[in-house]
C-alpha positions as CSV (number, residue, x, y, z in Angstrom):
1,X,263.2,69.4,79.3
2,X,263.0,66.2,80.7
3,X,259.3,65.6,80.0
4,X,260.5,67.1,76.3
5,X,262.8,63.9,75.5
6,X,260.5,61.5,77.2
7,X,257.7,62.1,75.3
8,X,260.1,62.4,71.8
9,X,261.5,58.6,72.6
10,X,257.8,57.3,73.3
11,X,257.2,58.5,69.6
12,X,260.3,57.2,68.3
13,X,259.1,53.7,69.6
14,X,255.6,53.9,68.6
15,X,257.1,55.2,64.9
16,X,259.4,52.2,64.8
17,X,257.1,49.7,66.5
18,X,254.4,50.9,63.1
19,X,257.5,50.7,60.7
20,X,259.3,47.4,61.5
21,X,256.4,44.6,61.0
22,X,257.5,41.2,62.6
23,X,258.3,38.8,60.3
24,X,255.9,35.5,60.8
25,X,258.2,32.2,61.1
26,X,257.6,29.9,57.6
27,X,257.1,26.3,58.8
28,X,260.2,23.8,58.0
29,X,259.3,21.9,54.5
30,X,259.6,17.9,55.0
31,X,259.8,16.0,52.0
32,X,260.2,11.9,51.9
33,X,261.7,10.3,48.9
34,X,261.6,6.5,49.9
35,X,259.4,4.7,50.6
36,X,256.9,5.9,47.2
37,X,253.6,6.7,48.0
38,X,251.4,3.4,48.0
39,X,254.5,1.4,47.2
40,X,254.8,-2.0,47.7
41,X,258.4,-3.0,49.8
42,X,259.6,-6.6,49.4
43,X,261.3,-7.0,52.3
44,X,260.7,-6.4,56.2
45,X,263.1,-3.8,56.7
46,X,262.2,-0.7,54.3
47,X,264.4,3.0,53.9
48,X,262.9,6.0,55.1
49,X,264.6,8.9,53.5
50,X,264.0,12.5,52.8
51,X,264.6,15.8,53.9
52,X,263.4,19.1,55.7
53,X,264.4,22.5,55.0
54,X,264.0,25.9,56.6
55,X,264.8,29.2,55.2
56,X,265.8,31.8,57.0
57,X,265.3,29.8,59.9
58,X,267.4,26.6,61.5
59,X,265.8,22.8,62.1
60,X,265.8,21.9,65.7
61,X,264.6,18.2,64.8
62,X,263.2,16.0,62.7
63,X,261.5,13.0,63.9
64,X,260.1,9.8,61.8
65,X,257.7,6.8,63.0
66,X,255.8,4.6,61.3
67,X,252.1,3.5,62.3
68,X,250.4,-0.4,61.0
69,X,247.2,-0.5,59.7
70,X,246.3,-3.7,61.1
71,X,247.4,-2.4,64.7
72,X,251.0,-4.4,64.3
73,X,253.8,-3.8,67.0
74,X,256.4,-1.0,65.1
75,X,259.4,0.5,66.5
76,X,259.7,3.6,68.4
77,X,260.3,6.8,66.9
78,X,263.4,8.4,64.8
79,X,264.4,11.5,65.9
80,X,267.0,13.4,63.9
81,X,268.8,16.5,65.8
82,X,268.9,19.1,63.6
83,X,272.0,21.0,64.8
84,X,271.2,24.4,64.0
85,X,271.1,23.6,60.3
86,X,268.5,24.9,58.0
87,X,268.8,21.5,55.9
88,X,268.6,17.9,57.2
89,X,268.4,14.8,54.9
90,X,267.7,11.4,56.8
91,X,267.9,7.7,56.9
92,X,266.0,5.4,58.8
93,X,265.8,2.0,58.4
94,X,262.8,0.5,60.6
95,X,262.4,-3.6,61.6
96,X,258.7,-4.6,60.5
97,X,258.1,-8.2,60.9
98,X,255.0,-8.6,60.0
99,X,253.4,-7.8,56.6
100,X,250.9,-5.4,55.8
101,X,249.7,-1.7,55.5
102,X,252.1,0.6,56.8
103,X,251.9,4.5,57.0
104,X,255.5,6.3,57.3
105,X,255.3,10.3,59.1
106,X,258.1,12.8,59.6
107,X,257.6,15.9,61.5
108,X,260.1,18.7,61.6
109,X,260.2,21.8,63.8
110,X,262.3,25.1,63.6
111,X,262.5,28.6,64.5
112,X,263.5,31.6,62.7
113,X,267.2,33.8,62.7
114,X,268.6,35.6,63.8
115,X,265.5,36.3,66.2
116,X,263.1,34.5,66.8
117,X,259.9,36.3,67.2
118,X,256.8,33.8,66.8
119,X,258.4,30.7,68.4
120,X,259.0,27.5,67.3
121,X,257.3,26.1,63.8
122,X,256.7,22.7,62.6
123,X,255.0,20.6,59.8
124,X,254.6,16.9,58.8
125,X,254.1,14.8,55.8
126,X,253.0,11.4,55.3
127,X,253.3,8.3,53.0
128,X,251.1,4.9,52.4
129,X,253.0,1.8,52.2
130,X,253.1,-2.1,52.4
131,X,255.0,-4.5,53.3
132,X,255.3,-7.7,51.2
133,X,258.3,-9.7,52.4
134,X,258.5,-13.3,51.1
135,X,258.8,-15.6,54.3
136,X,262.2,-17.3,54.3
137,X,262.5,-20.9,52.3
138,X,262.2,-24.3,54.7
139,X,265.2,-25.5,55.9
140,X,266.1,-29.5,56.9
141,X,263.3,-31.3,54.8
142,X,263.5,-34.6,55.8
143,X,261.4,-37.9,54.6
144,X,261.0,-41.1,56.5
145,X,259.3,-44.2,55.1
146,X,256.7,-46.0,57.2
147,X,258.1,-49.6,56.4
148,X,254.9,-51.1,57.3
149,X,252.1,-49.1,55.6
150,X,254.6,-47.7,53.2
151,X,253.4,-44.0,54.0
152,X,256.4,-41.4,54.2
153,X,256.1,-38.8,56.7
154,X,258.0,-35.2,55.7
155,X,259.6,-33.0,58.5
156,X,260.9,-29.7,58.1
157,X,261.9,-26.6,60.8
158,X,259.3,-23.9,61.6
159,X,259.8,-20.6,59.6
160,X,260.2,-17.8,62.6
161,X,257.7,-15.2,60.7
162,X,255.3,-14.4,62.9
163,X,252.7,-14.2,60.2
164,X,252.9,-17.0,58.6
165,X,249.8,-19.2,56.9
166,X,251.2,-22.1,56.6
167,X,253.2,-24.8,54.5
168,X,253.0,-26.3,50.4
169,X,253.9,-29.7,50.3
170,X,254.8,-31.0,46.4
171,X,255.6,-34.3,45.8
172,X,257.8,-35.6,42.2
173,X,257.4,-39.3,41.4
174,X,260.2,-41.3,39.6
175,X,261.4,-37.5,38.3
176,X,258.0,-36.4,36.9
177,X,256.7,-32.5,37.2
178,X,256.3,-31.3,40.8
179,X,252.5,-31.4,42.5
180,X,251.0,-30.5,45.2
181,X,250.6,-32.9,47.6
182,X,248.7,-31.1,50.5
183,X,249.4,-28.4,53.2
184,X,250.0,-28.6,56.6
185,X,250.2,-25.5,59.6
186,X,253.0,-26.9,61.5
187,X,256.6,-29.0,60.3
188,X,255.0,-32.5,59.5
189,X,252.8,-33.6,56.7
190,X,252.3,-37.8,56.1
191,X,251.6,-38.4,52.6
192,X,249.4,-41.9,52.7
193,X,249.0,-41.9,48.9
194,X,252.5,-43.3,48.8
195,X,251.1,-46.8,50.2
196,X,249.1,-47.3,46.8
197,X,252.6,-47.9,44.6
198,X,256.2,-47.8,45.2
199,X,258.8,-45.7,43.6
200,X,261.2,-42.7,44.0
201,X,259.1,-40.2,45.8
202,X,260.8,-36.8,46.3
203,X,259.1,-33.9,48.6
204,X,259.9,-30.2,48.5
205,X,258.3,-27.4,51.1
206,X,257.2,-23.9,50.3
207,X,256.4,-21.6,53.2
208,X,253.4,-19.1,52.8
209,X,253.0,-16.5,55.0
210,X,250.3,-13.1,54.7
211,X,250.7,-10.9,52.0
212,X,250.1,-7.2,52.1
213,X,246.5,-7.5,52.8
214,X,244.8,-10.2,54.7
215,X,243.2,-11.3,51.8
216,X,246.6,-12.4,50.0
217,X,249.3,-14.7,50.9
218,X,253.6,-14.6,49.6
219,X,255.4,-17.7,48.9
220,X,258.9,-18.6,49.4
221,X,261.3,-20.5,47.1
222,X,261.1,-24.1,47.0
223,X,263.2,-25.6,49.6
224,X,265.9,-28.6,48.8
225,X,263.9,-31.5,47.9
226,X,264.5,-34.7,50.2
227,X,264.0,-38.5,48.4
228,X,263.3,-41.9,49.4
229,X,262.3,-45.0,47.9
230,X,258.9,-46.3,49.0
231,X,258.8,-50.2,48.1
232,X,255.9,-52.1,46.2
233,X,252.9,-52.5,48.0
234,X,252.2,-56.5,48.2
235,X,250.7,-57.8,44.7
236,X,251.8,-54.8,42.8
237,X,250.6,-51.3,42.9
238,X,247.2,-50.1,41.3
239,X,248.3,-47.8,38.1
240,X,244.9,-47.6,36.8
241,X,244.1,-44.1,38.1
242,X,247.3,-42.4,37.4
243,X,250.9,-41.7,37.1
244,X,250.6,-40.2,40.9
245,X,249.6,-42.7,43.9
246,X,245.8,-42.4,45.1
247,X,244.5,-40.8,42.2
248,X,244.7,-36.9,40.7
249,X,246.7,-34.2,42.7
250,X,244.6,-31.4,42.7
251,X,245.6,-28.2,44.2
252,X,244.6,-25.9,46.7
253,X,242.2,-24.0,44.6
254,X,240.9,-27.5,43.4
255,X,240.7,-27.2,39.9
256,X,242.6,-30.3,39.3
257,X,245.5,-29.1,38.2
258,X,248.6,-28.4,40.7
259,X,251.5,-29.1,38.4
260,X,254.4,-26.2,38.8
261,X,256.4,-25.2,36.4
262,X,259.9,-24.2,37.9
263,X,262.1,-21.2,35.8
264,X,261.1,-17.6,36.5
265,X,260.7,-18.5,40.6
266,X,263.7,-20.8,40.8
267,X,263.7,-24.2,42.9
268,X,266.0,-24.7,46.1
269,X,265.5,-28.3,45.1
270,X,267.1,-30.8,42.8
271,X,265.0,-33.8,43.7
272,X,261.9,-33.3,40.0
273,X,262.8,-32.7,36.5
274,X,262.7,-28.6,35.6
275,X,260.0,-28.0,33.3
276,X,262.1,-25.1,31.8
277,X,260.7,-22.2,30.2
278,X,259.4,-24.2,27.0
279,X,257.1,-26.5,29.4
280,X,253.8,-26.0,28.3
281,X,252.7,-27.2,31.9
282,X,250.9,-24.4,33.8
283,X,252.1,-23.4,37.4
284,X,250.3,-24.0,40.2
285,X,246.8,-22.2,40.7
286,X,247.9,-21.4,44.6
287,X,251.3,-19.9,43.5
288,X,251.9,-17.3,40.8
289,X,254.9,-16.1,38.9
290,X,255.6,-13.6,41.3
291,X,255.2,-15.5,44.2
292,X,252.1,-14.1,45.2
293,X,249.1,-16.9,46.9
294,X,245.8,-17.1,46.1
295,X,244.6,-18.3,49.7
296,X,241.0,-19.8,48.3
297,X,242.5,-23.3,48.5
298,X,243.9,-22.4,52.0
299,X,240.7,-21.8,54.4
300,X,241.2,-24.1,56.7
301,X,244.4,-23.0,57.5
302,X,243.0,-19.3,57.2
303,X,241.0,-20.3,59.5
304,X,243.6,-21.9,62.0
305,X,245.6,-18.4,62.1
306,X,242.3,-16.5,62.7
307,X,241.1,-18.5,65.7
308,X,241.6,-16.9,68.7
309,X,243.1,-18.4,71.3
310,X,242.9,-21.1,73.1
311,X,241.5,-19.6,76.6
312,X,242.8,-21.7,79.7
313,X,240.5,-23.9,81.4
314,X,239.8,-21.8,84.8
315,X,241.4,-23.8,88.3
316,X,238.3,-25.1,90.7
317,X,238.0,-22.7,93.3
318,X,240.1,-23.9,95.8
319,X,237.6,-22.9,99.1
320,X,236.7,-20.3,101.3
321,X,239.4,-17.2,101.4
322,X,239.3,-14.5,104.1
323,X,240.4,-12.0,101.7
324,X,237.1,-12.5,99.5
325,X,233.5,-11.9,99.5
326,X,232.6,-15.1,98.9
327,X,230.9,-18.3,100.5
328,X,232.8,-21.1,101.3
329,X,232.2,-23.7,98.8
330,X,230.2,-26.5,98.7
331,X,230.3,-30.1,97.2
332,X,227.7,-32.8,96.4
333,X,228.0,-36.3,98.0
334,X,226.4,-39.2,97.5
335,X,224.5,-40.4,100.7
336,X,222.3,-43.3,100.5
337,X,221.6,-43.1,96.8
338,X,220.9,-39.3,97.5
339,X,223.0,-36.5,96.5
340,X,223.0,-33.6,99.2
341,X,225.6,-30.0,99.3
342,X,228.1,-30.6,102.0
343,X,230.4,-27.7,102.7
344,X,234.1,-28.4,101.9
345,X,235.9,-30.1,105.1
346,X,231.9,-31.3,106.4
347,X,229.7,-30.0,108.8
348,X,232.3,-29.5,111.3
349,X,232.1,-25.8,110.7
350,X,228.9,-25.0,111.4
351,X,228.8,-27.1,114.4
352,X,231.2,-25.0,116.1
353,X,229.5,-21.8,114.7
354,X,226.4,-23.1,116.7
355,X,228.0,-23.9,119.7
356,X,230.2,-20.5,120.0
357,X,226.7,-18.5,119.3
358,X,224.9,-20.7,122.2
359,X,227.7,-19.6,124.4
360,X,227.6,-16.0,123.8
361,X,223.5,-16.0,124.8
362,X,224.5,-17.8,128.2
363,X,226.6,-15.0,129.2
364,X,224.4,-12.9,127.9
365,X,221.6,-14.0,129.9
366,X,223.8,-14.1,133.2
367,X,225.0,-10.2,132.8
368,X,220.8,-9.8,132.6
369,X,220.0,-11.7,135.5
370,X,222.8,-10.1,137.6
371,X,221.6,-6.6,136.4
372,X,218.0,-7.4,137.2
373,X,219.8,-8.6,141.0
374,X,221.3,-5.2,141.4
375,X,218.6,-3.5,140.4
376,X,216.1,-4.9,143.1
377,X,218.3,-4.9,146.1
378,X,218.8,-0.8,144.9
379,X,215.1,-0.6,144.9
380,X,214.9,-2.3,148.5
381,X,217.7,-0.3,150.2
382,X,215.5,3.1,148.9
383,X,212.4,1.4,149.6
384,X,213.5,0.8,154.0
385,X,215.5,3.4,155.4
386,X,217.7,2.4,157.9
387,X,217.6,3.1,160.9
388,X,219.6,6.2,162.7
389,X,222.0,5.3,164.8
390,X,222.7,6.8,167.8
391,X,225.8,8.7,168.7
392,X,228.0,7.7,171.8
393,X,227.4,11.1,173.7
394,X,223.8,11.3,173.6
């Protein structure tokens, strides 16, 4: 009887176990809305947002990094707990200081209910991006004027990007149109045209960092102009080349023309004369509309921020260490005209290597001598008996 309902509950499982297929886990759909696909983000600190869903299953987590390009530092990953929920939207706001090709990936993993039978599931999806930020506008322009040569030196603070190209300098004289006036890498430019005729001279700074590829460069605002008055040179001035001291401005692509035309960018500044939007003056050939360099004009300062760095000159070894393999060192000195190797500290050294090592064959030469002594009166005592000696009751 017993073998009866074993045998009908093996069938019973085999028949249910052919019946009731398992029912494979479907993978968690992730979906990001922000940033687009190949968009272009103006500022350092872009949203990452989405969502990931499961059906008829629950998210255990969701997690979001973001990968450069151009191998640039980013933050550590986002993770998102999922709570059981078979919906998660997310946020995530990610710090990227420098500019440049960014890709964005969110990963989500679940597992099915009520049971579980294959395990846990995920899937990913990923988004192309760049990063475009505008570097910030220079702050505390200053001018001096060199009373003497009648040069004027322009100061500014450092922009803390930590891609940035370098610096515009444009220069307005007695209120006419802004030009270029020259760039500089670091927060000092001296404009020596200025020596050639007095006026008004007014200076305005506009950073320029890397744009979203390496080949491109951002601009900033203008910054607030700074003025000073730059007296006659002695005689008069020469006004036969131009308007501007020292001849035509030209600008960094070198056409010739670097006038700027304010309006549609905007000028921190208030020290030049707007051209408005009726000027018929073009903008500058380094500086579009939109902000956007063309770094042709700028190669030598390309070629600054591409220049690896500055390797320290190595210390002279400072001698003979116990701890290395190597010889003690040696340096030249001038004996008699001659130049011959000394070893650092003289030949003091070596001296008392020489005597040490003269010692150590004297002893050796005694212990020899004293072991050929030995040896010969053993040889003598075996060679001549001695003689027996007779006992006291014989």
């Amino acid at each position: 009887m017993r073998r009866r309902i074993a045998a009908a509950g093996a069938a019973a499982l085999v028949a249910l176990s052919l019946w009731v297929h398992p029912v494979s886990a479907v993978a968690p759909t992730v979906r990001i809305n922000t940033p687009g696909n190949q968009e272009v983000v103006t500022k350092s600190t872009p949203t990452v947002t989405g969502d990931a869903q499961m059906s008829d299953g629950r998210i255990l987590e969701v997690v979001a990094s973001v990968s450069s390009a151009d191998g640039r530092p980013v933050p550590s990953a986002h993770r998102i707990a999922g709570d059981g929920r078979s919906s998660v939207s997310f946020s995530w706001t990610p710090s990227l200081p420098y500019n440049g090709q960014y890709t964005v990936t969110v990963r989500a993993s679940g597992e099915d209910e009520p049971v579980d039978t294959n395990g846990s599931e995920s899937s990913e999806t990923s988004r192309n991006f760049a990063v475009e930020a505008p570097p910030a506008i220079p702050r505390d322009v200053k001018v001096r004027t060199d009373p003497d040569s009648r040069e004027v030196d322009v100061t500014w603070r450092l922009n803390k990007e930590p891609d940035m190209i370098g610096y515009q300098i444009q220069r307005s004289v007695d209120g006419s149109e802004w030009s270029v006036a020259g760039e500089s890498d670091e927060g000092f430019y001296r404009d020596t045209r200025t020596a050639n005729k007095g006026g008004k001279y007014s200076y305005r700074v506009i950073a320029i960092r890397r744009g979203a590829t390496a080949d491109a460069g951002v601009a900033s605002q203008p910054s607030e102009s700074a003025t000073t008055t730059v007296p006659d040179p002695p005689g008069g001035g020469d006004d036969s080349a131009n308007d501007s001291p020292g001849g035509p401005d030209t600008g960094p692509s070198g056409d010739g023309d670097a006038s700027i035309r304010e309006g549609s960018s905007g000028s921190g500044g208030s020290g030049g004369t707007s051209g408005g939007s009726g000027s018929s003056s073009p903008r500058s050939p380094a500086i579009s509309r939109s902000g956007r360099v063309d770094l042709s004009g700028f190669g030598s300062l390309l070629d600054q921020t591409r220049a690896p760095e500055a390797q320290p000159i190595p210390r002279p070894d400072g001698g003979f260490s116990e701890d290395l393999p190597f010889e003690p060192r040696t340096i030249t000195e001038p004996v008699d005209g001659e130049e011959f190797a000394v070893p650092e500290g003289g030949f003091d050294d070596a001296s008392s290597n020489q005597a040490d090592m003269l010692k150590f064959m004297a002893a050796g030469l005694l212990l020899t001598v004293i072991l050929m002594h030995v040896l010969w009166l053993r040889s003598e005592v075996e060679r001549v008996p001695l003689e027996t000696v007779p006992s006291s009751g014989s």
